[in-house]
C-alpha positions as a printed NumPy array, in Angstrom:
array([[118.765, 115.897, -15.446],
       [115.661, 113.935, -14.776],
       [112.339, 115.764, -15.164],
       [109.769, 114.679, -13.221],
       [106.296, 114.33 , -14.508],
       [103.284, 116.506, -13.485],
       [100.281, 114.961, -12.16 ],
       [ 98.563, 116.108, -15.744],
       [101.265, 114.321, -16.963],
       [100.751, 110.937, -15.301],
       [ 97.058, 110.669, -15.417],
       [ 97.955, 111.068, -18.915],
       [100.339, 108.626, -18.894],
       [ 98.368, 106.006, -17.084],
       [ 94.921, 106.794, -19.29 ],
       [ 96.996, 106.112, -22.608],
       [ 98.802, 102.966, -21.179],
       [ 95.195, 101.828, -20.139],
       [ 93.9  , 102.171, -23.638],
       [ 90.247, 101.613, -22.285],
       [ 90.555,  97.986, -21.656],
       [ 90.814,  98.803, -17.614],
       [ 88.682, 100.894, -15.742],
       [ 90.145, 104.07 , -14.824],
       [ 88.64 , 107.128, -13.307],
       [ 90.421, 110.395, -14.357],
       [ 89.082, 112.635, -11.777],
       [ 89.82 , 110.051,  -8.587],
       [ 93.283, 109.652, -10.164],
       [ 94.105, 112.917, -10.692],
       [ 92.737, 113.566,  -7.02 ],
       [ 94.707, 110.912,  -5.668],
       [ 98.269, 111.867,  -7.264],
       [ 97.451, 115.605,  -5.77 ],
       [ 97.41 , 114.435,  -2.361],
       [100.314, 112.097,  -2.782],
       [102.221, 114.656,  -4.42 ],
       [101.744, 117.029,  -1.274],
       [104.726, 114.378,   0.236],
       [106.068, 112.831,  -2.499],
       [107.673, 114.951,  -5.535],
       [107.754, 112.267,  -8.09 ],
       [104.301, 110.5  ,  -9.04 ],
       [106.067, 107.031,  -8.581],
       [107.521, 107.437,  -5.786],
       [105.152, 105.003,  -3.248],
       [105.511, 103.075,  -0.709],
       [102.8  , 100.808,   1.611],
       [102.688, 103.996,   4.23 ],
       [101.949, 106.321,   1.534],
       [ 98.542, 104.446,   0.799],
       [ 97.659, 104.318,   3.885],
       [ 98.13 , 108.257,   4.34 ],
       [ 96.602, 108.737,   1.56 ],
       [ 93.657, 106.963,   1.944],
       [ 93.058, 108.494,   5.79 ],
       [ 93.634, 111.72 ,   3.79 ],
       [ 90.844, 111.165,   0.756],
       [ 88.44 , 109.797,   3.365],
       [ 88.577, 113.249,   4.695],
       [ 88.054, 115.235,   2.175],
       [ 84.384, 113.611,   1.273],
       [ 83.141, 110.281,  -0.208],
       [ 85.332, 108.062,  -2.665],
       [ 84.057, 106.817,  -6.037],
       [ 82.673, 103.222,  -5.851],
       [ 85.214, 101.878,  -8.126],
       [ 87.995, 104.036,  -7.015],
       [ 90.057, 100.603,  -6.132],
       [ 89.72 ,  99.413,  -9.409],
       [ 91.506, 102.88 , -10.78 ],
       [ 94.065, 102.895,  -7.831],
       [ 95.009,  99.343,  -9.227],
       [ 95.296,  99.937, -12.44 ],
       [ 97.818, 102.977, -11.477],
       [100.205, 100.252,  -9.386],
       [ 99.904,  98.543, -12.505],
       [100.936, 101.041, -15.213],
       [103.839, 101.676, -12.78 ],
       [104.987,  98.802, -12.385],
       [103.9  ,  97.712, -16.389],
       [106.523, 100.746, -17.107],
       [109.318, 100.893, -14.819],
       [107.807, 104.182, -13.368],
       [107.918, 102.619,  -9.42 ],
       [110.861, 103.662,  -7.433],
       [113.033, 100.916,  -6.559],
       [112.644, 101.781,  -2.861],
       [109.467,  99.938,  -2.559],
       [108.084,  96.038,  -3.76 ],
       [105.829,  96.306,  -6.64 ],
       [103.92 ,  93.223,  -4.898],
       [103.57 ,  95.103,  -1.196],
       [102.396,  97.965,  -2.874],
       [ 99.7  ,  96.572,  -4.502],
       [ 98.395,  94.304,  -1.762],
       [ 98.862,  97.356,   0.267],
       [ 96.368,  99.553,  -2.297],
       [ 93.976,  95.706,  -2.051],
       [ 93.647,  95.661,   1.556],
       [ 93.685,  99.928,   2.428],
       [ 89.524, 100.714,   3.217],
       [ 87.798, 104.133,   3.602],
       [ 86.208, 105.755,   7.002],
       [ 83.57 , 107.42 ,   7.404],
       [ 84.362, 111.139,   6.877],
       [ 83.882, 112.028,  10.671],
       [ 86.168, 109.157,  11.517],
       [ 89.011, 110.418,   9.498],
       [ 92.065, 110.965,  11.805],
       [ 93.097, 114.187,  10.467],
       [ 91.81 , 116.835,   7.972],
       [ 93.45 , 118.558,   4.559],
       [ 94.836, 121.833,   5.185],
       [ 93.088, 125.28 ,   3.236],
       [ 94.714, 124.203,   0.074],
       [ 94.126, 120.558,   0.481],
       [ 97.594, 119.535,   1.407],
       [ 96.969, 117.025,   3.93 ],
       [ 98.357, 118.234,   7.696],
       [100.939, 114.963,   8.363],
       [103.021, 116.692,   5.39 ],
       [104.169, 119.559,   7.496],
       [105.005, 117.93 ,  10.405],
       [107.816, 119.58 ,  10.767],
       [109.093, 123.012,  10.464],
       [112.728, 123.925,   8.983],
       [113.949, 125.195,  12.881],
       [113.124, 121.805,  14.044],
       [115.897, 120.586,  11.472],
       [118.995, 120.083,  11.667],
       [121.375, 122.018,   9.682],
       [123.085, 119.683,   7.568],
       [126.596, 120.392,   5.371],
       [126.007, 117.628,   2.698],
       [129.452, 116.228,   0.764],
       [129.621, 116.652,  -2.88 ],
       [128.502, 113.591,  -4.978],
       [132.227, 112.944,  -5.342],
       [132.733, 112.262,  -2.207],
       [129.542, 110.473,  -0.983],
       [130.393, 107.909,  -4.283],
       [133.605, 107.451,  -3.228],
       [132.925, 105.709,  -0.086],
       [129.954, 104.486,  -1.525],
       [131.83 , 102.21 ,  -4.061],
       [133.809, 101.013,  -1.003],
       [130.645,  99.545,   0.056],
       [131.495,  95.33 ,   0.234],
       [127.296,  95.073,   0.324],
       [127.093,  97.191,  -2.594],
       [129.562,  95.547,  -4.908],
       [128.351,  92.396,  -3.878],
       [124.873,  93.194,  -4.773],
       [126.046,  94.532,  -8.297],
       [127.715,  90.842,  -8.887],
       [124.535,  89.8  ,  -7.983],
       [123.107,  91.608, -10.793],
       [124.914,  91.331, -13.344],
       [124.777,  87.347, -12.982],
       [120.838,  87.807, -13.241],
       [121.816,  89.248, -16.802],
       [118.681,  88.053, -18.945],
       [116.194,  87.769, -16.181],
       [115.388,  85.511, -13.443],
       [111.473,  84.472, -12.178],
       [110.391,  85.257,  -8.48 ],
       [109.088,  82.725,  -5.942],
       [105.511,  83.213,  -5.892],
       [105.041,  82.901,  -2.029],
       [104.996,  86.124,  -0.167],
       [104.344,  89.632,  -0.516],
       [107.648,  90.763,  -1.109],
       [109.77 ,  89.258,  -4.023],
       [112.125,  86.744,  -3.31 ],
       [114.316,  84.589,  -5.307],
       [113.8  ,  80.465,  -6.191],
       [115.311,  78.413,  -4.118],
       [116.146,  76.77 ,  -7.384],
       [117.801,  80.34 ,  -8.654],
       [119.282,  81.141,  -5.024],
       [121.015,  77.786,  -5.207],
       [122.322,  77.94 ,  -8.539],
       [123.544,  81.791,  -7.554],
       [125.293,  81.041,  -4.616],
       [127.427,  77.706,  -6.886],
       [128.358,  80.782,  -9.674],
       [129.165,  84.031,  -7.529],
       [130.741,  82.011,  -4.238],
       [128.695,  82.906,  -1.907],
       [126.517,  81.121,   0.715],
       [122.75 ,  80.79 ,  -0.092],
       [121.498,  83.253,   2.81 ],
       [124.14 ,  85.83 ,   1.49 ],
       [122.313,  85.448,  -1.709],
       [119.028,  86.335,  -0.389],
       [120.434,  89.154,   1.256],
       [121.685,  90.635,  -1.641],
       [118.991,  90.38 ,  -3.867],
       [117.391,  92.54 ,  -1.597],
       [119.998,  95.243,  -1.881],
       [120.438,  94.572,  -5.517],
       [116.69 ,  95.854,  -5.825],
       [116.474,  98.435,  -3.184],
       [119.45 ,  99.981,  -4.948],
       [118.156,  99.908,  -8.336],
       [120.301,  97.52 ,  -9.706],
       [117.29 ,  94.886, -10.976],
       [113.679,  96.027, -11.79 ],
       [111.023,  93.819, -10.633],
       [107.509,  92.967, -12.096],
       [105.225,  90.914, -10.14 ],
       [107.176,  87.839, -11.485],
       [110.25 ,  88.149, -12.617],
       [113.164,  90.402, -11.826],
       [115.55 ,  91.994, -14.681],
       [118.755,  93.421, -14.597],
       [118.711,  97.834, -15.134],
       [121.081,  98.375, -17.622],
       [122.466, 101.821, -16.708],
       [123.138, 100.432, -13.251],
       [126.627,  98.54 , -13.932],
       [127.207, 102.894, -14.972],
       [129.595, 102.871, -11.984],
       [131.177, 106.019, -13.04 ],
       [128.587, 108.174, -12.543],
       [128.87 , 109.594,  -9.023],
       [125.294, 110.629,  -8.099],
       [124.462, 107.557,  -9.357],
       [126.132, 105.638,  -7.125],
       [125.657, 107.396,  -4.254],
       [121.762, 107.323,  -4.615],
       [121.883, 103.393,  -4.945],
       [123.953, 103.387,  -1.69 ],
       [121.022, 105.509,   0.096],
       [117.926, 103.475,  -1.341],
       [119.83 , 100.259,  -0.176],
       [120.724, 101.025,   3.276],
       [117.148,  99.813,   4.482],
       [118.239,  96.275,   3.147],
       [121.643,  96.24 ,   4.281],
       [120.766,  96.915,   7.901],
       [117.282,  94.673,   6.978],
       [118.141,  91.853,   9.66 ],
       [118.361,  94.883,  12.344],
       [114.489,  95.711,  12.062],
       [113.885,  99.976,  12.814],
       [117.276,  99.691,  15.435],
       [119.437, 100.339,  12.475],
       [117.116, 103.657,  11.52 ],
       [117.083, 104.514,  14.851],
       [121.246, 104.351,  15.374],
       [121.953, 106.26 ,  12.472],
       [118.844, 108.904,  13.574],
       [120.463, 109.467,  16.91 ],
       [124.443, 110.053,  14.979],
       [122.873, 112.246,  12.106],
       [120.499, 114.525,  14.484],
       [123.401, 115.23 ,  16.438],
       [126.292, 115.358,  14.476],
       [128.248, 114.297,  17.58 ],
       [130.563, 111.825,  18.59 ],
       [128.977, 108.481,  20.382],
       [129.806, 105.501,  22.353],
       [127.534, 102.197,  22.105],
       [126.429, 103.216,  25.98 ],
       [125.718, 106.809,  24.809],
       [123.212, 104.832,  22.303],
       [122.309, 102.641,  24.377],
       [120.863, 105.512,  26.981],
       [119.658, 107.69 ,  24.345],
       [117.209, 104.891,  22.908],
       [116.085, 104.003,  26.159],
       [113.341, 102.132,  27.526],
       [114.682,  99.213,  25.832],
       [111.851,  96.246,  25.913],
       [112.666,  92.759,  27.452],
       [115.5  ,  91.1  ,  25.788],
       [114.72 ,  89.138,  22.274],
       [116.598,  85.976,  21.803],
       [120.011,  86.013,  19.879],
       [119.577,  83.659,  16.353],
       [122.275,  81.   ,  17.453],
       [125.07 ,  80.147,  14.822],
       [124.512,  77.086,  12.802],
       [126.616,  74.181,  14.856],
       [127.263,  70.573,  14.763],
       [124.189,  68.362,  15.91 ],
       [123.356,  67.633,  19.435],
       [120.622,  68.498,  22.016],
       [118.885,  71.596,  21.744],
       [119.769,  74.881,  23.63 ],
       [118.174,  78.146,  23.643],
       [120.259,  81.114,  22.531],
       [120.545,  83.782,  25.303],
       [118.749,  86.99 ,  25.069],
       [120.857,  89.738,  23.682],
       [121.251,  92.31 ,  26.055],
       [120.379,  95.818,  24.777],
       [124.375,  96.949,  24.286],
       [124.818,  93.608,  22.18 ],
       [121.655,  94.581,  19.769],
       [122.972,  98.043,  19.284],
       [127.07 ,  96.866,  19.237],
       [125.58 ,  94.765,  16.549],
       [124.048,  97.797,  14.59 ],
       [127.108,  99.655,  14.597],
       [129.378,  97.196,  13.153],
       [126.998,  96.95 ,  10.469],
       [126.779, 100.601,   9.834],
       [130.846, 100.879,   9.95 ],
       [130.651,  97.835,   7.426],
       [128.94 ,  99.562,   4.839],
       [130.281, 102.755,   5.427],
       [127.192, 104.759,   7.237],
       [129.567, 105.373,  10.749],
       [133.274, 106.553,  10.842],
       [134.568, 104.4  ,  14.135],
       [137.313, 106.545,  15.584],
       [140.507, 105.293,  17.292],
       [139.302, 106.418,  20.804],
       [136.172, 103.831,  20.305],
       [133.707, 106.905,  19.347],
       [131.437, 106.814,  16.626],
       [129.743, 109.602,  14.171],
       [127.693, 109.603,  11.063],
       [129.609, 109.527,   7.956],
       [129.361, 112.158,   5.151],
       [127.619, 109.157,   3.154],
       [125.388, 108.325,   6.02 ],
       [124.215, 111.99 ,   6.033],
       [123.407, 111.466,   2.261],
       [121.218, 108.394,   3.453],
       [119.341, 110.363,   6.061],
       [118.828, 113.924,   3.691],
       [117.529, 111.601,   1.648],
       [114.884, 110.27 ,   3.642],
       [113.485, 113.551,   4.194],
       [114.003, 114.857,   0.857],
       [111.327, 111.461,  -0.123],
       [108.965, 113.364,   2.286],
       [109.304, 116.543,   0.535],
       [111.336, 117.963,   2.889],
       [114.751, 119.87 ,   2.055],
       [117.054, 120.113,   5.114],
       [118.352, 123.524,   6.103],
       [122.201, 123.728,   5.124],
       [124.694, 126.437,   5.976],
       [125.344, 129.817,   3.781],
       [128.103, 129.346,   1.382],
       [131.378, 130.025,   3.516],
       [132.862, 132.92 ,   1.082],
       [129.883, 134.648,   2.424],
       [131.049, 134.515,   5.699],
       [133.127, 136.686,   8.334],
       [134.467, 134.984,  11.044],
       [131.925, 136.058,  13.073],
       [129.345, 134.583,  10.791],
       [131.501, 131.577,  10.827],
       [131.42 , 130.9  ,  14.082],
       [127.595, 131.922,  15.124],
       [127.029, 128.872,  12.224],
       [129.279, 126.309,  13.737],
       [127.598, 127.521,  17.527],
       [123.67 , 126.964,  15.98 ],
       [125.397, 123.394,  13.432],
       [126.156, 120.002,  14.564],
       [129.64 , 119.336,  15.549],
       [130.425, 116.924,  12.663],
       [130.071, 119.501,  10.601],
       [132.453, 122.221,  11.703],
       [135.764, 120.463,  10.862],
       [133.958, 120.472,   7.344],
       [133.134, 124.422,   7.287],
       [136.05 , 125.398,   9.309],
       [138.36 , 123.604,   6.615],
       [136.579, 125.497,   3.512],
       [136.501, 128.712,   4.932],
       [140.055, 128.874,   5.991],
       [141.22 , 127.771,   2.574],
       [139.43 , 130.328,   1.211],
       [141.218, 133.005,   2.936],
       [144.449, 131.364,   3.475],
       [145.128, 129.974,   6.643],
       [146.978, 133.004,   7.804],
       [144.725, 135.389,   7.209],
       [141.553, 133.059,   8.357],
       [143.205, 132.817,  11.849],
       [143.895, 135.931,  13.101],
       [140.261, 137.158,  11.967],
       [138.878, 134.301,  14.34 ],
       [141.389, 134.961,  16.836],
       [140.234, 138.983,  16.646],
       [136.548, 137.634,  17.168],
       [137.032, 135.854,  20.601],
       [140.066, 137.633,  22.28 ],
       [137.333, 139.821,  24.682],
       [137.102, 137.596,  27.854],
       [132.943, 137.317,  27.154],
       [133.673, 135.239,  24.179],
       [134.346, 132.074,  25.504],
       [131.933, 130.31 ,  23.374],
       [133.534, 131.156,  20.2  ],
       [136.67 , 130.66 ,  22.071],
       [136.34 , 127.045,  22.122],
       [134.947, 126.63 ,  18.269],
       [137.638, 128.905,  17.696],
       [140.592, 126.794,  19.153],
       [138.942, 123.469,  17.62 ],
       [138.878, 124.948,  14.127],
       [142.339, 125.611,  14.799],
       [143.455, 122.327,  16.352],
       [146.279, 120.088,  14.029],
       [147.631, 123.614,  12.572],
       [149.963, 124.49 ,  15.157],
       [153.262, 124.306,  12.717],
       [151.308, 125.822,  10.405],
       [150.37 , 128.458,  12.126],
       [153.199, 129.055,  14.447],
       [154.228, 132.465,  13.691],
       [150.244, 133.732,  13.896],
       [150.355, 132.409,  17.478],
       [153.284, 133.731,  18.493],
       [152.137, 137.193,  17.773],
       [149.433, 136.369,  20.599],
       [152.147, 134.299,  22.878],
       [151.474, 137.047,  25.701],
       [147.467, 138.295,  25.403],
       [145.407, 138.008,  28.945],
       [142.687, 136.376,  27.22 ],
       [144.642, 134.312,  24.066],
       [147.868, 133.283,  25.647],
       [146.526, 130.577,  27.745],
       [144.674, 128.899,  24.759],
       [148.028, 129.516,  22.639],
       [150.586, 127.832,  24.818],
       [147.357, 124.906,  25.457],
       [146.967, 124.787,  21.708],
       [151.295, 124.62 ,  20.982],
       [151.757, 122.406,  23.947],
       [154.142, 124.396,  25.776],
       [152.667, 125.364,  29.229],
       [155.982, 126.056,  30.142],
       [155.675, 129.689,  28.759],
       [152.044, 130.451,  30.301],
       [151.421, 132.208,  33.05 ],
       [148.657, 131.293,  35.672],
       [145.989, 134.205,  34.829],
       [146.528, 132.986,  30.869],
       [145.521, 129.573,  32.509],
       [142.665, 130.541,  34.508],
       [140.942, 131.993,  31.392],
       [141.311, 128.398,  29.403],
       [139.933, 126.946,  32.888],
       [136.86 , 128.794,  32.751],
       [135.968, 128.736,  29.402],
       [136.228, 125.129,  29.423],
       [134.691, 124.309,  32.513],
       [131.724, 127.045,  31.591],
       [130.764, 124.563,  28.723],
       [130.785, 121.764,  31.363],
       [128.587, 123.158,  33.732],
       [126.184, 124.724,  31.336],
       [125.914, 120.78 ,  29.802],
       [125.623, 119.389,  33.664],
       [128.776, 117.629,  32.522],
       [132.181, 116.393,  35.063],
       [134.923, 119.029,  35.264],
       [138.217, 117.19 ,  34.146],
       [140.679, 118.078,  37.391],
       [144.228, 119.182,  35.979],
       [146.685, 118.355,  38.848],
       [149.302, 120.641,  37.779],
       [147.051, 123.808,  37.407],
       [144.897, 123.29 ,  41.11 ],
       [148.337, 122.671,  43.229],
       [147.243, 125.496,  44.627],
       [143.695, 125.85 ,  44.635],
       [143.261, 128.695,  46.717],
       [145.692, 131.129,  43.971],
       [143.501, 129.38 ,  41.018],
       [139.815, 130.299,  42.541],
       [141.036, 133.733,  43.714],
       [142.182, 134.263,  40.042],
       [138.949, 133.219,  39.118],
       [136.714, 135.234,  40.921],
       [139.107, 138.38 ,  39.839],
       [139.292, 137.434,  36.63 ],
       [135.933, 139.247,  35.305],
       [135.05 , 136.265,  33.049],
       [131.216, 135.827,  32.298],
       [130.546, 132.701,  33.749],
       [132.85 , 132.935,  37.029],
       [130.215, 132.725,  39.266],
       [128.685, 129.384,  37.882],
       [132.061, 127.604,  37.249],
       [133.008, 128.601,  41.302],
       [129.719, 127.535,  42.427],
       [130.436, 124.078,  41.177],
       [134.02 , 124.064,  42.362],
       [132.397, 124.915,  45.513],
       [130.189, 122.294,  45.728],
       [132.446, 119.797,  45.463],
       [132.86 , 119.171,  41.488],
       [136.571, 118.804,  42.076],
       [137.193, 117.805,  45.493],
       [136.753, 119.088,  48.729],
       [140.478, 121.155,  48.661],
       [138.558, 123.127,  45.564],
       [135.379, 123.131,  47.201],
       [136.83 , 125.003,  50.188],
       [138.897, 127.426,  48.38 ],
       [136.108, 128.122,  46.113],
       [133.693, 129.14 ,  49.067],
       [136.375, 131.06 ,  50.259],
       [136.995, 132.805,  47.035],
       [133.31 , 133.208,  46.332],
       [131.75 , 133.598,  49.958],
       [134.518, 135.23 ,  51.645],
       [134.746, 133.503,  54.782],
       [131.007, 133.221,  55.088],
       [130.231, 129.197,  55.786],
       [133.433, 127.892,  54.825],
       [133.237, 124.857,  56.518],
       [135.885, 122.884,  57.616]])
């Protein structure tokens, strides 16, 4: 178990690393790690958007020292001098970022510190505004993180660099020789622009260390038996493995994790909306001749491209009907992200502490992705058996056709299994419908079972402004069907007939409904 240092601690640190030959201010350093720790747990943990933060937070809290740069430098410096910086950020950006950042004025600062000096864009958001979030074990997340080809790559890629290699002096961020990217790419078999890539990951994951000129292999990183280990370089190098997407990979996975739902590329592709005018494709490397502009890639190509890279490296399950969903690893990527802002997401209570009605209110408030998960755990817990009839007691009054549905998708793929539990409920008014739907044997159903599967389902539907599927078989005749309905004493009758009636499933429906609903009161033809 790492423990991580106190601000005491590192001003400490950096003070006897300093030795007096630099000029360091104890009092602006010790002020500066407070506000950075308000965000940021670990004192060297930075990035370029933590300095400016920071700085727009000191500059409102009163007048900086005159050679506060001068400490601030020296602290990028013992980092880096020490191996204290977290791999998640360029030792060189972060410096020139901490060079460039100036002060305001104190009545031009765009925000204030808080009562106890924690500055205000640290609590942007409260733990309702969350998702609730059922993280894998480290196990698991490794697993599929060792799958990774990006990551393995990347570790070749390190272990080659065994000894050291010296960094290309252009740019802000480090980058290999061309000399050293050439003479990579003739050992490890790959092409030169793969090599680049992978440097990239190879440091965002922790697997080299950089200075400001050279890079050098970490030597617990080829440690790929440690599971949390592994998983953690997966997370810090999923920036640089969907690097050559810009913020559209971020904002992909964003969309999957905050709903926990299943996608299609057009359900992305409306949810990011306004899209801005088409960029240019990069065209493929071809065989000389005269010059021709790539075409623009439309917005369903750009985010098409996204997800192939996120099912690549193992961020995206892609699911045989063409849907996509956030993986249990890419969850670990995004709890991550806001664990770096000091920010824990909400999870669920443990499921031994759970009825079934617990259990369901959960998976009702949780994301969808994550009630196969809970469902799973809590049934094994009290034997599938026993675990089903409790949740079939909970929604088997007709006003609980919300935990109807979780219910019956808990239970879906455990038919055999539980054959025998759903016999015993072959005949219930409110069950049987859902039972013979669930066993796939509508033979043995009667209508009024049906009606009550009808309106559950369709309930959902309308509440979501969603289509209502039309099953031929069930609306031959649609005047028995809405009468049933309306009869029926189901909660949300008189929103599923409305629909019916206003032509959600045709106009033979429509007119039975009215009829059903309206007596003979405007009917219509």
């Amino acid at each position: 178990m790492t423990v991580l240092p106190t601000v005491d601690d590192a001003v400490r640190s950096c003070l006897d690393w300093a030795d007096g030959a630099r000029r360091v201010d104890p009092r602006f350093l010790t002020r500066l790690l407070t506000v950075h720790g308000h965000v940021r747990s670990d004192p060297g943990d930075w990035d370029r958007d933590d300095v400016t933060r920071v700085m727009l937070t000191l500059s409102a809290g009163g007048p900086l020292p005159e050679d506060f740069r001068a400490t601030w430098l020296t602290w990028c410096d013992h980092l880096v001098d020490q191996n204290l910086l977290g791999p998640e950020e360029s030792p060189r950006a972060l410096r020139a970022a901490v060079e460039a950042v100036q002060p305001l004025p104190h009545d031009q600062a765009p925000w204030s510190v808080t009562e106890d000096g924690a500055p205000w864009w640290g609590r942007l958001w409260e733990p309702e505004d969350l998702p609730r979030v059922h993280l894998p074990p480290a196990g698991l997340a490794a697993s599929a993180a060792r799958a990774c080809p990006d990551l393995e790559r990347a570790l070749r890629l390190a272990a080659w660099a065994d000894g050291g290699l010296p960094l290309s002096a252009a740019g802000e961020d480090e980058a290999l020789t061309e000399h050293t990217v050439a003479e990579a790419s003739a050992h490890l078999g790959m092409a030169r622009e793969e090599v680049a890539r992978l440097f990239g990951v190879a440091l965002r994951a922790g697997f080299l260390r950089a200075t400001y000129t050279e890079v050098r292999p970490v030597g617990d990183a080829r440690d790929w038996e440690d599971d949390t280990r592994v998983a953690l370089a997966w997370v810090r190098a999923l920036p640089a493995m969907l690097a050559e997407h810009g913020t559209l990979g971020s904002r992909v996975l964003g969309e999957l994790f905050t709903s926990g739902g299943v996608w299609t590329v057009p359900d992305l592709v409306a949810a990011l909306a306004p899209w801005p005018t088409p960029v240019p494709s990069v065209p493929a490397p071809r065989e000389p001749g005269p010059c021709r502009s790539a075409a623009p890639q439309t917005a369903e190509e750009r985010v098409a491209a996204v997800v192939r890279s996120l099912v690549r490296v193992g961020a995206v399950e892609a699911r045989a009907d063409d849907g996509l969903r956030i993986s249990p690893l890419g969850d670990q990527a995004m709890a991550h992200r806001w664990r770096r802002w000091g920010i824990a997401l909400p999870g669920y209570p443990p499921t031994s502490h759970m009825d079934a009605r617990e259990l369901l209110l959960q998976l009702w408030e949780g994301r969808p992705v994550d009630i196969e998960v809970l469902g799973r755990d809590w049934l094994a817990e009290r034997g599938p058996r026993d675990g089903a009839r409790e949740l079939l007691e909970v929604c088997a009054e007709l006003g609980s056709w919300r935990q109807r549905l979780d219910v019956f998708r808990l239970l879906a793929g455990r038919e055999e299994e539980l054959h025998g539990v759903f016999e015993d409920y072959r005949d219930h008014p409110v069950l049987g419908g859902w039972v013979a739907h669930a066993s796939d044997e509508p033979g043995r159903v009667r209508l009024e079972q049906l009606v009550v599967v009808l309106l559950d389902t369709y309930a959902l539907r309308v509440e979501l402004g969603a289509p209502l599927p039309f099953d031929a078989p069930v609306w031959r005749d649609p005047e028995t069907v809405t009468r049933l309905m309306w009869r029926s004493g189901h909660p949300a009758t008189d929103g599923v007939l409305t629909a019916i009636a206003l032509g959600a499933l045709g106009p033979e429906a429509a007119r039975a409904a009215r009829r059903a609903r309206f007596g003979t009161v405007g009917v219509g033809p």
